[in-house]
PyMOL Python script that loads the backbone (N, CA, C, O; Angstrom):
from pymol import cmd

cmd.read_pdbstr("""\
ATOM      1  N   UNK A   1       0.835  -1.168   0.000  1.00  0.00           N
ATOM      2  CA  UNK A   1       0.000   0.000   0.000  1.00  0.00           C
ATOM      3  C   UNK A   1       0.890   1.245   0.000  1.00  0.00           C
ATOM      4  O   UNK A   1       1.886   1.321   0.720  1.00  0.00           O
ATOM      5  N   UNK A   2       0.406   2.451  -1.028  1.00  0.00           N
ATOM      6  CA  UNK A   2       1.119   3.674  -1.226  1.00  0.00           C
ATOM      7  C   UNK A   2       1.021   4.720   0.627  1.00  0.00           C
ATOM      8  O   UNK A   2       0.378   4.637   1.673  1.00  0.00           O
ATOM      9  N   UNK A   3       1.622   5.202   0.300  1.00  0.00           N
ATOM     10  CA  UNK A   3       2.121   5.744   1.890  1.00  0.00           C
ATOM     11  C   UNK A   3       1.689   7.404   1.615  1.00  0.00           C
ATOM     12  O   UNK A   3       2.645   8.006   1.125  1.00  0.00           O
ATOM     13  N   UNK A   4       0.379   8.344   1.833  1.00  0.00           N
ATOM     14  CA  UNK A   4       0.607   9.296   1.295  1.00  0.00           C
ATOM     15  C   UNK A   4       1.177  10.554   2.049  1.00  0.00           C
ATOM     16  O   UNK A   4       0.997  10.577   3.266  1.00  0.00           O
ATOM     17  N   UNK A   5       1.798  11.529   1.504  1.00  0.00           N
ATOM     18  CA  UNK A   5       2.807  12.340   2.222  1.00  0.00           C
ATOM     19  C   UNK A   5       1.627  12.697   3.545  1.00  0.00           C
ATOM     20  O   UNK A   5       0.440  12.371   3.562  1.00  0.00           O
ATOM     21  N   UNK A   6       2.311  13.381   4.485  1.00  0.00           N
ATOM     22  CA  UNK A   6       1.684  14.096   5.303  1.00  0.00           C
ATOM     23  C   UNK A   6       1.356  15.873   4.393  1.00  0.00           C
ATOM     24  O   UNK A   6       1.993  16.280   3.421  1.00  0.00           O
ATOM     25  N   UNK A   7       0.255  16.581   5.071  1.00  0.00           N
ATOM     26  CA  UNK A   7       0.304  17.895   4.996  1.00  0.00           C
ATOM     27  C   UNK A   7       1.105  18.888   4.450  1.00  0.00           C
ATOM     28  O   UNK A   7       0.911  19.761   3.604  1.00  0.00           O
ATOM     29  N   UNK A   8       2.258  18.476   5.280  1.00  0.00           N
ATOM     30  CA  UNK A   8       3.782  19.182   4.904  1.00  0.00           C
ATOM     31  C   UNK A   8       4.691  18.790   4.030  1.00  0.00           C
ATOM     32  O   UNK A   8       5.454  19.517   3.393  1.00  0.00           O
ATOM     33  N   UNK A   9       4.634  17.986   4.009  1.00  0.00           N
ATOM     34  CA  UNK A   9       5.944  16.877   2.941  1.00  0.00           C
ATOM     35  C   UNK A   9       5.315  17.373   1.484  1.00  0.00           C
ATOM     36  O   UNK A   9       4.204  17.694   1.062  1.00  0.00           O
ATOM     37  N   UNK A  10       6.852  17.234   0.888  1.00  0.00           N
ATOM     38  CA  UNK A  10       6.535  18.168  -0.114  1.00  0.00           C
ATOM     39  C   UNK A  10       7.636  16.601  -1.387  1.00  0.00           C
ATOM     40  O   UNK A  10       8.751  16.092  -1.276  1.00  0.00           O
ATOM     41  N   UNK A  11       6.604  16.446  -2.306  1.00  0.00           N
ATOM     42  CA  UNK A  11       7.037  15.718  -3.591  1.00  0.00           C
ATOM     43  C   UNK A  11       8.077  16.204  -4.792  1.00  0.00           C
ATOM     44  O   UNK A  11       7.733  16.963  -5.698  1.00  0.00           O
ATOM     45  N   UNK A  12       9.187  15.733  -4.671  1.00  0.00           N
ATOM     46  CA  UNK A  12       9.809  15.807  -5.501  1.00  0.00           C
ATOM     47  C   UNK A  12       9.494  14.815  -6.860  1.00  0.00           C
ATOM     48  O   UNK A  12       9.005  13.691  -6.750  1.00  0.00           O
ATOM     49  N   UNK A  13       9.784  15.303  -7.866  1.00  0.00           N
ATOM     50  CA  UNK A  13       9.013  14.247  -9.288  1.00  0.00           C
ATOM     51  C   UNK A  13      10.521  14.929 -10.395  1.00  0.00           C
ATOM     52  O   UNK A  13      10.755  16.132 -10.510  1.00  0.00           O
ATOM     53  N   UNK A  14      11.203  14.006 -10.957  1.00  0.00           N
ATOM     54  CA  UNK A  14      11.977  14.312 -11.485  1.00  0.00           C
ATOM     55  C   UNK A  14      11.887  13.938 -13.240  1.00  0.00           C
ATOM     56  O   UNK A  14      11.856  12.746 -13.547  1.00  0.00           O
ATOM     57  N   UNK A  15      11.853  14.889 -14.235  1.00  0.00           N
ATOM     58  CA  UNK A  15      11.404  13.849 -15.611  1.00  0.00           C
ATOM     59  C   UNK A  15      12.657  14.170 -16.440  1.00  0.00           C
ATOM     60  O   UNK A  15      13.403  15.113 -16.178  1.00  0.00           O
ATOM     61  N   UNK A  16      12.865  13.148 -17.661  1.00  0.00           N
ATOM     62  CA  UNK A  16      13.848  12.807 -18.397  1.00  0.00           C
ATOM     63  C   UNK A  16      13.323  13.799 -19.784  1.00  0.00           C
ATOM     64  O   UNK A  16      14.041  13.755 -20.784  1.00  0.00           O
ATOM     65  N   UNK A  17      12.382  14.461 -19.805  1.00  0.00           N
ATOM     66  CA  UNK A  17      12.035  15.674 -20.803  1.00  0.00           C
ATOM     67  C   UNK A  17      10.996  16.854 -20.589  1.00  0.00           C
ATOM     68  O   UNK A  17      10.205  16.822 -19.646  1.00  0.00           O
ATOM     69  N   UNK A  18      11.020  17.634 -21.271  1.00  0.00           N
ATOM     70  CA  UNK A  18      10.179  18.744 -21.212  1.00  0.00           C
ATOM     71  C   UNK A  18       8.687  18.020 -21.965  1.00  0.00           C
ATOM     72  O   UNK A  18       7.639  18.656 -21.852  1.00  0.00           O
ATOM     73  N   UNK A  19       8.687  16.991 -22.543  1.00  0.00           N
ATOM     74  CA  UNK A  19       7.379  16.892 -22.365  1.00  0.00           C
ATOM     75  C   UNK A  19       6.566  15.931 -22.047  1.00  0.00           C
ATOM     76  O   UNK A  19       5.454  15.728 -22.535  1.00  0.00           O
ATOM     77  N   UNK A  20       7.295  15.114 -20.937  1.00  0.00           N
ATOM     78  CA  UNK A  20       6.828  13.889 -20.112  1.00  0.00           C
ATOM     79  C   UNK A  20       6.496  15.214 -18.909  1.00  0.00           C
ATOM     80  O   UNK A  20       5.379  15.007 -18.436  1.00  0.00           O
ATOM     81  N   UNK A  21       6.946  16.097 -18.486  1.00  0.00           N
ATOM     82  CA  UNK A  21       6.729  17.039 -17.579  1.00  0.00           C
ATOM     83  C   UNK A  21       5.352  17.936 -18.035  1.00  0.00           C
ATOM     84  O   UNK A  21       4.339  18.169 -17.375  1.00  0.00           O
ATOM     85  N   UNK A  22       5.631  18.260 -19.122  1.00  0.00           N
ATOM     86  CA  UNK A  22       4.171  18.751 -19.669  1.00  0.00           C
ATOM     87  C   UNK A  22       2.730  17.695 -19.545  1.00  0.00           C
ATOM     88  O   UNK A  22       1.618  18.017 -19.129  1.00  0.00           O
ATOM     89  N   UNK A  23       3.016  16.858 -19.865  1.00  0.00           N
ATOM     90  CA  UNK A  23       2.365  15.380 -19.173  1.00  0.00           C
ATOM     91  C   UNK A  23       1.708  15.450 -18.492  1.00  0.00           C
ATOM     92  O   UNK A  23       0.487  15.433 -18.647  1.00  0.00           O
ATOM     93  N   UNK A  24       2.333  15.558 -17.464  1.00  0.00           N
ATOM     94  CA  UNK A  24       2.294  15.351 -15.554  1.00  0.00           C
ATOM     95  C   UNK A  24       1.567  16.535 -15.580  1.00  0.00           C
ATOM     96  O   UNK A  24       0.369  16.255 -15.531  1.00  0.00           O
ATOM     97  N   UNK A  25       1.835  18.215 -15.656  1.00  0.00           N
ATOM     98  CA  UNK A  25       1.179  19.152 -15.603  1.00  0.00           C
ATOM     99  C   UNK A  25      -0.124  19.158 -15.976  1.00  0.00           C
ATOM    100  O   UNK A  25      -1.002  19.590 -15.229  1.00  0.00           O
ATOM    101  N   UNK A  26      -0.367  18.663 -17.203  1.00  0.00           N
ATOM    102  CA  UNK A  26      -1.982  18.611 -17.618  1.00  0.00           C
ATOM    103  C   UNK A  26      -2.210  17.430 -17.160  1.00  0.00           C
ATOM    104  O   UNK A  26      -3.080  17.295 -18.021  1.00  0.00           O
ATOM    105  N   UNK A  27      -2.253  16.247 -16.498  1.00  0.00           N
ATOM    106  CA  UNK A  27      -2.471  15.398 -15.495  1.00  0.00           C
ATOM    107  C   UNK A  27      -3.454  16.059 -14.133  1.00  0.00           C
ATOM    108  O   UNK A  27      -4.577  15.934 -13.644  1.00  0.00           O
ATOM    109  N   UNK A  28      -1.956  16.959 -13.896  1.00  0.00           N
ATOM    110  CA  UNK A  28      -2.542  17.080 -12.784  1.00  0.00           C
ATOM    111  C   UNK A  28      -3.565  18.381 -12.567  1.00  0.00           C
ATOM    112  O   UNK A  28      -4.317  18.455 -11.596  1.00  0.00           O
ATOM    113  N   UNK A  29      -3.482  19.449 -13.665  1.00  0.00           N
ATOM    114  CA  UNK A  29      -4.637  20.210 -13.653  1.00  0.00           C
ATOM    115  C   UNK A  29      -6.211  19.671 -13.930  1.00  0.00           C
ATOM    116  O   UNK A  29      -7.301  20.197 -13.707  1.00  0.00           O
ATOM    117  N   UNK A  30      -5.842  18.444 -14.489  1.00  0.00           N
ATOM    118  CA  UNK A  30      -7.439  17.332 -14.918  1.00  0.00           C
ATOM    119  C   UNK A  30      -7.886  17.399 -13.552  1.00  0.00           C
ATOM    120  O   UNK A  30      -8.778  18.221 -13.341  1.00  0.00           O
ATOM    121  N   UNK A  31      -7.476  16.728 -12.585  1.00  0.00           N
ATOM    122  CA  UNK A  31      -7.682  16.171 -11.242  1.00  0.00           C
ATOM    123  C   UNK A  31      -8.200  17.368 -10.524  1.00  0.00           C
ATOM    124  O   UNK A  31      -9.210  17.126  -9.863  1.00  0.00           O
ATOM    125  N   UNK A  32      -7.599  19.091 -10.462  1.00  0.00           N
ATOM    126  CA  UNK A  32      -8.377  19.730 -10.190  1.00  0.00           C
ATOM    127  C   UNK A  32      -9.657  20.340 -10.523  1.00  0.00           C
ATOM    128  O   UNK A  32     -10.150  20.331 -11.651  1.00  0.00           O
ATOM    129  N   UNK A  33     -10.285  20.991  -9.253  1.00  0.00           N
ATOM    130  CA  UNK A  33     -11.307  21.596  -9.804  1.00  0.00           C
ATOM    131  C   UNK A  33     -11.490  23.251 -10.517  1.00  0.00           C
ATOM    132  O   UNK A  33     -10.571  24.065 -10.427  1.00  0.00           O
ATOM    133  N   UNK A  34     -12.489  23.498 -11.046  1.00  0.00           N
ATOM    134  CA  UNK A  34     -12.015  24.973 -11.440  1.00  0.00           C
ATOM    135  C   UNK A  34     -11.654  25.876 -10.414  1.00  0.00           C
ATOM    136  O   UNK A  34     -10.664  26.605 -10.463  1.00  0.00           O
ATOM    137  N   UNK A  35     -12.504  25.817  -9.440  1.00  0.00           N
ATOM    138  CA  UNK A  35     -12.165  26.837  -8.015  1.00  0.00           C
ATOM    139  C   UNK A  35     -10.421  26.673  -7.731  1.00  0.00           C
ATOM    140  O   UNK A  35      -9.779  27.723  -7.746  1.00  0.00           O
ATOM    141  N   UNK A  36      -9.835  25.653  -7.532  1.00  0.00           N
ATOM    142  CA  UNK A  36      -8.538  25.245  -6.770  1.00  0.00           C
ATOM    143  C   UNK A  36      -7.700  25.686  -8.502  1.00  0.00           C
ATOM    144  O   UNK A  36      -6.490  25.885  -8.610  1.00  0.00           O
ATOM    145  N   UNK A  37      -8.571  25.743  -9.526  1.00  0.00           N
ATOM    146  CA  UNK A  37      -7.044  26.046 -10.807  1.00  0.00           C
ATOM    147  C   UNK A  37      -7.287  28.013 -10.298  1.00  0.00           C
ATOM    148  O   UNK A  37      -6.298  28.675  -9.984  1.00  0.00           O
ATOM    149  N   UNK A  38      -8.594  28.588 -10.313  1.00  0.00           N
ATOM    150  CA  UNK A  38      -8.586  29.404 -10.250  1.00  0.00           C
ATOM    151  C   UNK A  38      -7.684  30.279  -9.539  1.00  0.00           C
ATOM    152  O   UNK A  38      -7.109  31.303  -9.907  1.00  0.00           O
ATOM    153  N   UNK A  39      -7.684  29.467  -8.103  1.00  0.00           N
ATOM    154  CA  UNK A  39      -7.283  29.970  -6.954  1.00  0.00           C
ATOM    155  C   UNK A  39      -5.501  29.691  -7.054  1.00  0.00           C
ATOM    156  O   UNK A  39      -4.813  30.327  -6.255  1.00  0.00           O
ATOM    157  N   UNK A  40      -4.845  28.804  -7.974  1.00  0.00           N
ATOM    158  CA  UNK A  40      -3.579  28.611  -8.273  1.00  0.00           C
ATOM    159  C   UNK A  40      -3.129  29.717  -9.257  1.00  0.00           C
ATOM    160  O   UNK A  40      -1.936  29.999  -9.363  1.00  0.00           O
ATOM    161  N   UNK A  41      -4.035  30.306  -9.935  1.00  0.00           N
ATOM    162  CA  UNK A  41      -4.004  31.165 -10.969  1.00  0.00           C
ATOM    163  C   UNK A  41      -3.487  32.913 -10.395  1.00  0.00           C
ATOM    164  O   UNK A  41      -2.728  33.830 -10.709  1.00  0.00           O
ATOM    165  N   UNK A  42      -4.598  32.502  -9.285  1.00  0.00           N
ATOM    166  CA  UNK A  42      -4.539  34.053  -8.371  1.00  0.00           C
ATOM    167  C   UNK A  42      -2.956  34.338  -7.502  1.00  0.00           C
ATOM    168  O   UNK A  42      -2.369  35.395  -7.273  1.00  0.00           O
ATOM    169  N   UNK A  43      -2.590  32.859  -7.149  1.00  0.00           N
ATOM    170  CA  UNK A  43      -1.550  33.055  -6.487  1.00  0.00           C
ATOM    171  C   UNK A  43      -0.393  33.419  -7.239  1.00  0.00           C
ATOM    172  O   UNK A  43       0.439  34.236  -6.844  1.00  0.00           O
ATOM    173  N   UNK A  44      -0.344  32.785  -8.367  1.00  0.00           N
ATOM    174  CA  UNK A  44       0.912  33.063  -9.482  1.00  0.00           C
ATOM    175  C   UNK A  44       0.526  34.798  -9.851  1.00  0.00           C
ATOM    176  O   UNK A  44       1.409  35.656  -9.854  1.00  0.00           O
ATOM    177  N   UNK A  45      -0.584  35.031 -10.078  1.00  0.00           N
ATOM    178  CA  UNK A  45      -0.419  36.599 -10.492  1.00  0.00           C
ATOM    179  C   UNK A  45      -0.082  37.621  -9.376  1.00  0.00           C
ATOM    180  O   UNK A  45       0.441  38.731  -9.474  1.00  0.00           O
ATOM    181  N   UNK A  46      -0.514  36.957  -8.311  1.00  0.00           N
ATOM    182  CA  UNK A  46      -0.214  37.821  -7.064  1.00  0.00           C
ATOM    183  C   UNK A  46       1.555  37.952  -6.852  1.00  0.00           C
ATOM    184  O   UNK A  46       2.215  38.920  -6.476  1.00  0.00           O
ATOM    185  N   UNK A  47       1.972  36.633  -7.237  1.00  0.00           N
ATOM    186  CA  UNK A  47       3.862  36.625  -6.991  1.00  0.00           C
ATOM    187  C   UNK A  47       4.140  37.648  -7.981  1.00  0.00           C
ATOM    188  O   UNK A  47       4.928  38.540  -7.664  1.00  0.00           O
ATOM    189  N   UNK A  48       3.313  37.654  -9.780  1.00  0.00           N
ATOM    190  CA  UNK A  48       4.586  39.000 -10.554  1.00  0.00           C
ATOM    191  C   UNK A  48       4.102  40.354  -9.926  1.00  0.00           C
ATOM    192  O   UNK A  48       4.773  41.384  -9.860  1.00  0.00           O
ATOM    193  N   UNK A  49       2.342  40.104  -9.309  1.00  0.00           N
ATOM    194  CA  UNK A  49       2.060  41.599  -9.749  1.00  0.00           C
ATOM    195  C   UNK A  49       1.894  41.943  -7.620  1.00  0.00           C
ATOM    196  O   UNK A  49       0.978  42.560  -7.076  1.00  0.00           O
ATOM    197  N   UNK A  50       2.554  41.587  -7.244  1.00  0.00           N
ATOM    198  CA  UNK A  50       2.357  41.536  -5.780  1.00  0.00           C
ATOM    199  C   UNK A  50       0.718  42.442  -5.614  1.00  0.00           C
ATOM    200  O   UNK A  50      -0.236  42.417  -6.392  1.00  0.00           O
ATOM    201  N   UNK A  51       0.859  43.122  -4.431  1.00  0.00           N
ATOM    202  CA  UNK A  51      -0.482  43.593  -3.835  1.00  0.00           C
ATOM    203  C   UNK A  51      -1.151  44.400  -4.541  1.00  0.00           C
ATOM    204  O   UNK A  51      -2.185  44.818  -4.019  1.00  0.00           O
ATOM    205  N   UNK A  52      -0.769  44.944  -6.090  1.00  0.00           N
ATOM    206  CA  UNK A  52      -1.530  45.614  -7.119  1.00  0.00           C
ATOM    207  C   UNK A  52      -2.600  44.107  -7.678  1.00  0.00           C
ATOM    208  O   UNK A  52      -3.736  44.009  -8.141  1.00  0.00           O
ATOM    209  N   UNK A  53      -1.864  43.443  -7.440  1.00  0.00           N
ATOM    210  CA  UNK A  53      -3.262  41.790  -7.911  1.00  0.00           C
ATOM    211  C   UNK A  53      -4.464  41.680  -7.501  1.00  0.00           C
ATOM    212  O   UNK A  53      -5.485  41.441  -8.146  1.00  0.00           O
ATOM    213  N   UNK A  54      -4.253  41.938  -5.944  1.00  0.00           N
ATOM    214  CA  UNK A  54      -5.347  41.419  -4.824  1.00  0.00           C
ATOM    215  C   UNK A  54      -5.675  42.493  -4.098  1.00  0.00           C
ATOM    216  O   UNK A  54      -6.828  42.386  -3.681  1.00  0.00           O
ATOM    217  N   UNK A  55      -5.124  43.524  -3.757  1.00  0.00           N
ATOM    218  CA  UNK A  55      -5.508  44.143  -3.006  1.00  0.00           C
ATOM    219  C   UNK A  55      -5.910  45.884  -3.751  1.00  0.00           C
ATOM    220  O   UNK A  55      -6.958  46.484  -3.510  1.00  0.00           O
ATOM    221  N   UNK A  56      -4.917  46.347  -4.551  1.00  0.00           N
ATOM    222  CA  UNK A  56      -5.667  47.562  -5.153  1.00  0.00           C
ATOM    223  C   UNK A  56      -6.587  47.889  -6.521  1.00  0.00           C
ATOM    224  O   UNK A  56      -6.173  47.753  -7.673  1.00  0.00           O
ATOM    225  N   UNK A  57      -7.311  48.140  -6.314  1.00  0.00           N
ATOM    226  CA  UNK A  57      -8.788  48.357  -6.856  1.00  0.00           C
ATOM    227  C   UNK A  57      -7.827  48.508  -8.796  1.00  0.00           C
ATOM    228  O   UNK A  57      -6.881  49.228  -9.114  1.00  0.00           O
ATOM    229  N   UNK A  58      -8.578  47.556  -9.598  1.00  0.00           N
ATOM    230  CA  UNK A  58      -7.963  48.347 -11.009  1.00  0.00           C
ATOM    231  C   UNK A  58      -9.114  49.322 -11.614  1.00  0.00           C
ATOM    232  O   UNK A  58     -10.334  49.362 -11.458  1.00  0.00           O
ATOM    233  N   UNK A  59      -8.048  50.210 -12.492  1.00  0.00           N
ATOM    234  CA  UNK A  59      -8.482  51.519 -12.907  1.00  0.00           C
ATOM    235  C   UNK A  59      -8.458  51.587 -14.173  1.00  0.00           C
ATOM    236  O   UNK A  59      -7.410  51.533 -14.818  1.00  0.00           O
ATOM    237  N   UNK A  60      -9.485  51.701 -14.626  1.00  0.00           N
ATOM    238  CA  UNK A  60      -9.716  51.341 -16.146  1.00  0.00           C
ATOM    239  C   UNK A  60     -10.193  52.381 -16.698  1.00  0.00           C
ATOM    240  O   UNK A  60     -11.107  52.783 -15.978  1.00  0.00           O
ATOM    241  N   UNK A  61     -10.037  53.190 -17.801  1.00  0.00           N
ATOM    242  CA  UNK A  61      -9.730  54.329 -18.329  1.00  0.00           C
ATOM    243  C   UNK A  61     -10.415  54.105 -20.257  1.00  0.00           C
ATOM    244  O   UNK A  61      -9.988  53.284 -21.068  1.00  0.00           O
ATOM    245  N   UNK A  62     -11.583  55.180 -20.492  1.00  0.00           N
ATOM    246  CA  UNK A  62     -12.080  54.823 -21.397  1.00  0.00           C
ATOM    247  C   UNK A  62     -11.797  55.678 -22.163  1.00  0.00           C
ATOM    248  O   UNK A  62     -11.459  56.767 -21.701  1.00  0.00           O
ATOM    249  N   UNK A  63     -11.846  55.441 -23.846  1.00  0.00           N
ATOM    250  CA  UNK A  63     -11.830  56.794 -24.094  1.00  0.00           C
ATOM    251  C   UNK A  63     -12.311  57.251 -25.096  1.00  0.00           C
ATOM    252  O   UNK A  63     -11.216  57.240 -25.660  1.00  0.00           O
ATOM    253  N   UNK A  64     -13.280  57.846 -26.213  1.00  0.00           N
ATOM    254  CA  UNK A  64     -14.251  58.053 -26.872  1.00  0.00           C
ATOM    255  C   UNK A  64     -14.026  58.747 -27.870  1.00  0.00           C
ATOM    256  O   UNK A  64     -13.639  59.884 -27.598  1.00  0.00           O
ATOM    257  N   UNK A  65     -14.150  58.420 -29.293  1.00  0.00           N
ATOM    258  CA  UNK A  65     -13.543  59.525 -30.279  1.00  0.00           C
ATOM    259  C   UNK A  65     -15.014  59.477 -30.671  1.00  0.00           C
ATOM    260  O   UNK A  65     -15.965  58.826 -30.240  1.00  0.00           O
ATOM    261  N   UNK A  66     -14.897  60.257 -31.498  1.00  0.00           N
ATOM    262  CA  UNK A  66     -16.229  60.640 -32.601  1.00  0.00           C
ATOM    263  C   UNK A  66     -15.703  61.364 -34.040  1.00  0.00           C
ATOM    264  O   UNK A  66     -14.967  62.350 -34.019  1.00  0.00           O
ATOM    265  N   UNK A  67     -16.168  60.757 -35.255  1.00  0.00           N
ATOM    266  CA  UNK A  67     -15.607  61.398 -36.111  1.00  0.00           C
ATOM    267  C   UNK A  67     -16.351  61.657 -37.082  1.00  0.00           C
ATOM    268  O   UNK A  67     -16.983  60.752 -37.626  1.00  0.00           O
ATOM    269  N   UNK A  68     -16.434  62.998 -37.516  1.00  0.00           N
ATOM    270  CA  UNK A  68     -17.520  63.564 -38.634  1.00  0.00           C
ATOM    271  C   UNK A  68     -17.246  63.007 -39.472  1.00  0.00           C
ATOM    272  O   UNK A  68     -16.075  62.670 -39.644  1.00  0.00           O
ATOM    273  N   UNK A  69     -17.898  62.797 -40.038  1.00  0.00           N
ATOM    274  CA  UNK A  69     -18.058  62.426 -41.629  1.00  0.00           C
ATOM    275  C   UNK A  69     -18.746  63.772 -42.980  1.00  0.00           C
ATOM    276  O   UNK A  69     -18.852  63.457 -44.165  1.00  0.00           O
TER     277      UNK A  69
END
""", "prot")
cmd.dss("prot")
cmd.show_as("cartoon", "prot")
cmd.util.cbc("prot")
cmd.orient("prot")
């Protein structure tokens, strides 16, 4: 019987190409749900775009031409 990590223990997975690894990646996004990809999604944008991600309001700016004819 497989032994599964605890909480903390963290899996190392080592592959012999870039796309036996690509593999495994869409593997393992199957297995999630949309909420938990979503919520993996939020965290990666939060690491480039730190607290402008999550925390300050975005500002979106319109802008309107009109042209005679």
């Amino acid at each position: 019987m497989k032994k599964l990590p605890a909480k903390n223990e963290k899996i190392l997975k080592v592959f012999f190409s870039f796309e036996e690894e690509n593999e495994d990646e869409h593997r393992r996004l199957a297995r999630m749900s949309p909420s938990k990809r979503l919520r993996e999604f939020g965290i990666l944008q939060e690491r480039v775009w730190g607290r402008k991600w999550t925390h300050d309001p975005l500002v979106r700016t319109v802008k309107i031409e009109r042209i005679k004819w």
